[in-house]
C-alpha positions in Angstrom: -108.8 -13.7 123.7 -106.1 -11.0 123.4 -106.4 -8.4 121.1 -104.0 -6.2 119.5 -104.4 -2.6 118.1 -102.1 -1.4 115.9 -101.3 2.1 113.7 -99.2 2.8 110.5 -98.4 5.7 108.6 -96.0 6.3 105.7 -95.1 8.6 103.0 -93.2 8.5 100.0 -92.2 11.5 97.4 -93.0 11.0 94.0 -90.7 11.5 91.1 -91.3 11.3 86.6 -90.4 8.0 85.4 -90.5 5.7 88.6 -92.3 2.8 89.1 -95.5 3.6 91.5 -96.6 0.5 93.1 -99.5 0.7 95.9 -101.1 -1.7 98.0 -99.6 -4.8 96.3 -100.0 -3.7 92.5 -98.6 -1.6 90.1 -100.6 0.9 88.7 -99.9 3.3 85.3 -98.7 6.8 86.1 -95.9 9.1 85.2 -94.6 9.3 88.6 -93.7 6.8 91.2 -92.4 6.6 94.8 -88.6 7.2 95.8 -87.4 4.6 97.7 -85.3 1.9 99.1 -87.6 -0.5 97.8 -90.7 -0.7 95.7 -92.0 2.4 97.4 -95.2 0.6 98.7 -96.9 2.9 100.6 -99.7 1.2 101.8 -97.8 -1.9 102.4 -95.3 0.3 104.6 -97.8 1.2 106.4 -99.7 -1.9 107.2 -96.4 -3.2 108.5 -96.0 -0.7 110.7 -99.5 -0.9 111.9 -99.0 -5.2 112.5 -95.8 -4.2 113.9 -96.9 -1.5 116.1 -99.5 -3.6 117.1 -97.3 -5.9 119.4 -94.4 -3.3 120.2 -92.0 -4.7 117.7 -91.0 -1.2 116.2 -91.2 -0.2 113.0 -90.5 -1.7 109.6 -87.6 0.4 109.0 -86.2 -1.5 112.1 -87.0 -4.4 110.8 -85.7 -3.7 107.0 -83.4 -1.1 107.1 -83.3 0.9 104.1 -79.1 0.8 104.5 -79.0 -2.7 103.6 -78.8 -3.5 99.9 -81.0 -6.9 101.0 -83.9 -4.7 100.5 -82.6 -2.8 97.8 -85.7 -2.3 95.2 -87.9 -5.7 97.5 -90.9 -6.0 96.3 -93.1 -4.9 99.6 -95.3 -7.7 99.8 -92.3 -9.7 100.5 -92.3 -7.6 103.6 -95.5 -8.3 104.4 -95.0 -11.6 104.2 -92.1 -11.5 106.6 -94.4 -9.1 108.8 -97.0 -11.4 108.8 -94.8 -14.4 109.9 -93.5 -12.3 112.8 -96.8 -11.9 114.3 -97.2 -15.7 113.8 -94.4 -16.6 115.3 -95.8 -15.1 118.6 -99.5 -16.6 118.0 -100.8 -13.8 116.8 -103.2 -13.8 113.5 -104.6 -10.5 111.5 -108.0 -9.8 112.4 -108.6 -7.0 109.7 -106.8 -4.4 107.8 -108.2 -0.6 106.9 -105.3 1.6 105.0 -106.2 4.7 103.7 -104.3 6.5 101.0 -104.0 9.9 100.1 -102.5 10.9 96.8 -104.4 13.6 94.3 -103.6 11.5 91.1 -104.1 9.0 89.8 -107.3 8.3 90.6 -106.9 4.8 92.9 -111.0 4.1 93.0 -110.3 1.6 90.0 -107.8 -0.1 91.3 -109.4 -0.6 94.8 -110.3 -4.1 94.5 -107.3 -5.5 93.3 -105.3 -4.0 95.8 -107.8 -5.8 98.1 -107.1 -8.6 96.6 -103.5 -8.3 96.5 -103.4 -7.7 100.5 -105.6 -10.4 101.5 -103.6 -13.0 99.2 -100.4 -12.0 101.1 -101.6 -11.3 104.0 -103.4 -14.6 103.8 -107.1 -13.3 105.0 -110.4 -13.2 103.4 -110.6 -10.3 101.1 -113.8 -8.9 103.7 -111.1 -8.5 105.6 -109.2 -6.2 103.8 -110.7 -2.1 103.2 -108.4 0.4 101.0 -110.4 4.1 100.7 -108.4 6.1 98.4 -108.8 10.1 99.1 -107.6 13.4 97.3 -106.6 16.3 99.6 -108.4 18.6 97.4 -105.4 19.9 96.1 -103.8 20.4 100.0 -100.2 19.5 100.8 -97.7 17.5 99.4 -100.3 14.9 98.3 -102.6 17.5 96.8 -99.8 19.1 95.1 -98.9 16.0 93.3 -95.3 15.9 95.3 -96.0 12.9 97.3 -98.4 9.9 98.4 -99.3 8.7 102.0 -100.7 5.8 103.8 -102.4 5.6 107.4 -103.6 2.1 108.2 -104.7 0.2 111.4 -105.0 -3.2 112.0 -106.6 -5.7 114.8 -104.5 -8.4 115.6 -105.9 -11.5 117.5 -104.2 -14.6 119.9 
């Protein structure tokens, strides 16, 4: 069997009246991510980790943020296409852990839908899919409210 390692990591600034959409949902806060698309960090960096995971770049190479194609995409469409990449070259996902970092809102309650969310378009069993949610205690750009990020590894198996 061949086995596949792969790391992500993304980051998005937060702004008032945005949309902020994380791991595959949307979830009620003043501020949301700036960015090209939905702003999904935890998607972002899933993709990166499937995509590092075979050599294949990054998702930014993949769906660059100058083409109006993927103006405001909703990231699990991304996924998808991620996902159907790694098929292509007989590839499957083994398991996903993401880890977010963002001081508010608190994420625990939203944990298992965003599981759920990620195993449905990743097309895996939801025991297949861990999100941890952290604060960083007030630390940084997350802790200061400025700014979410994602770190997320993933095995791939042929």
């Amino acid at each position: 069997m061949d086995i596949r390692i792969g790391h992500g990591y993304d980051v998005h600034a937060l702004a008032e009246g945005l949309r902020l959409v994380i791991g595959g949902i949307e979830i009620e806060h003043e501020k949301g991510c700036i960015a090209h698309s939905d702003g999904d960090v935890a998607i972002h960096a899933i993709c990166d980790a499937m995509l590092g995971a075979l050599a294949l770049g990054d998702i930014g190479k993949l769906f660059p943020d100058s083409s109006e194609e993927f103006k405001d995409i909703d990231s699990k469409i991304l996924l998808r296409r991620v996902v159907e990449t790694i098929a292509l070259r007989g590839y499957a996902v083994g398991n996903v852990d993401c880890t977010i970092a963002m001081q508010r809102p608190r994420l625990r309650p939203h944990i298992d839908s965003m599981r759920a969310a990620l195993a449905a378009t990743i097309g895996i069993d939801i025991d297949r899919v861990s999100v941890k949610a952290t604060t960083t205690e007030h630390l940084g750009f997350e802790g200061r409210e400025e700014g979410v990020s994602a770190t997320a590894v993933v095995l791939l198996t042929k």
